[in-house]
C-alpha positions, 0 to 999 in steps of 0.5 A: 383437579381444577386447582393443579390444572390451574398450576400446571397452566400457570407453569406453561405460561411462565415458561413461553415466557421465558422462552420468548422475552428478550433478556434484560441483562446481558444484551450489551455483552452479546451485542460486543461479541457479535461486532466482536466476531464480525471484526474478526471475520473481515480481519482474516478477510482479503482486500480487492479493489472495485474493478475499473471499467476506465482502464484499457490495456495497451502496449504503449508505455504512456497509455492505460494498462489492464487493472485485471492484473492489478488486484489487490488479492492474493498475496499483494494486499495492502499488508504488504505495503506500511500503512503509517510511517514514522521518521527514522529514530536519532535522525534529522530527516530533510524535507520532512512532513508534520509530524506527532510526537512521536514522529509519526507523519500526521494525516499519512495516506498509505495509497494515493490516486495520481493523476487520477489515473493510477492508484500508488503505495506511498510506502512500497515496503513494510517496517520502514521509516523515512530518512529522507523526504522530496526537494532540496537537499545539499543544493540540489532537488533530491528527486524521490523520498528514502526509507530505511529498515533494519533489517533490510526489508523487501522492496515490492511494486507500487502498482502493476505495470510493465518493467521497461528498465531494470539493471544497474547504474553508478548512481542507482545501482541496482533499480528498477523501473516501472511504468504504470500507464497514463505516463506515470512511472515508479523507480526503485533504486539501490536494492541489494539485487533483483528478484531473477524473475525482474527482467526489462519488458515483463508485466508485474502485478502490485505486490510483487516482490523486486528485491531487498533494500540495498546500499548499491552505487559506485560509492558508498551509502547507507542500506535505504531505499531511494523510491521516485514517482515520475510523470511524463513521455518516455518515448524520448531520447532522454528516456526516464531522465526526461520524466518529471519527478513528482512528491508522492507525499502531495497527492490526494487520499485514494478513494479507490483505496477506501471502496476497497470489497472485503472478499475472503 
């Protein structure tokens, strides 16, 4: 009696054992799959930025703009915008950044902070590549950066702001012209053609779609996008050909962009 008691007690105590020892093997493997699921979990997850108290809504074009339209969630994520860029392929690209070996742009910030002010994408399209970076080109500064997809990609908003131009030029053709507040403004030129929701006057949101990637002008051009980031007061009888265009390429890394909340 006292013999299977004994072994009755023995079994029990191997089982809490069991049941409570951590496992020698296997540890690494579970661990993987927990950082493993944790990774899928913030993949499917959406990006908003940290609100910003700083930012005051105005109806003046060089003033602060609400951020409050500004998210980055809901369909304007930061997929819709590239987050690496590469040098157009069998092409001599003028004004080019450093690039690796495989004309990828060393050191590429998707999103820049200009000005400390307004929070940009560098790129505002996805699957495009740089055919044309800022400065002299032909004896003249060329005043923005260019990008081509094949195909045509969708040209979307850099940052919420307020349309004050959007139509037609020789030069331009069909383009559009946002400003961001704090004097900061994007242009958009020679899309196939305008979104019918793009009208001078309306508030966008970053994200919003504007048109596709066109050849647009009074002369022929390849399919590209012509994108110019432009500082100044528009409030003068020279308008937008009075801003003072700038090399989006130049401005910091947005820390703004790297605080971004994961939310679902």
């Amino acid at each position: 009696m006292r013999r299977n008691f004994g072994l009755l007690l023995g079994l029990c105590l191997a089982l809490y054992d069991c049941a409570h020892s951590k496992p020698k093997t296997g540890g690494a493997a579970s661990s993987a799959e927990t950082r493993q699921s944790e990774r899928s979990k913030v993949s499917k997850a959406r990006v908003t930025p940290e609100p910003s108290s700083s930012l005051a809504r105005s109806s003046s074009l060089g003033s602060p703009l609400s951020s409050g339209d500004d998210s980055l969630a809901g369909g304007r994520g930061v997929g819709l915008f590239a987050l690496r860029l590469q040098l157009c392929p069998r092409m001599r690209v003028s004004n080019a950044p450093q690039v690796d070996k495989n004309r990828y742009v060393r050191g590429f910030k998707p999103f820049v902070m200009v000005n400390k002010k307004v929070l940009l994408a560098v790129v505002p399209t996805t699957g495009a590549c740089l055919s044309s970076g800022f400065g002299r080109r032909r004896n003249r500064l060329h005043k923005g950066v260019d990008f081509q997809s094949k195909p045509p990609s969708l040209i979307r908003a850099a940052a919420g702001g307020v349309i004050v131009e959007a139509g037609y030029r020789k030069d331009y053709g069909n383009y559009v012209l946002i400003a961001h507040g704090h004097n900061i403004f994007t242009r958009y030129a020679h899309l196939e053609r305008l979104k019918s929701e793009i009208k001078t006057g309306s508030k966008i949101r970053r994200g919003k779609a504007l048109g596709k990637m066109g050849n647009t002008a009074d002369w022929k051009l390849p399919i590209h996008l012509h994108y110019e980031l432009l500082v100044g007061d528009y409030n003068t009888r020279k308008k937008s050909f009075g801003l003072k265009p700038k090399n989006i390429f130049s401005y910091p890394y947005s820390q703004d962009f790297a605080r971004m909340k994961i939310s679902q």
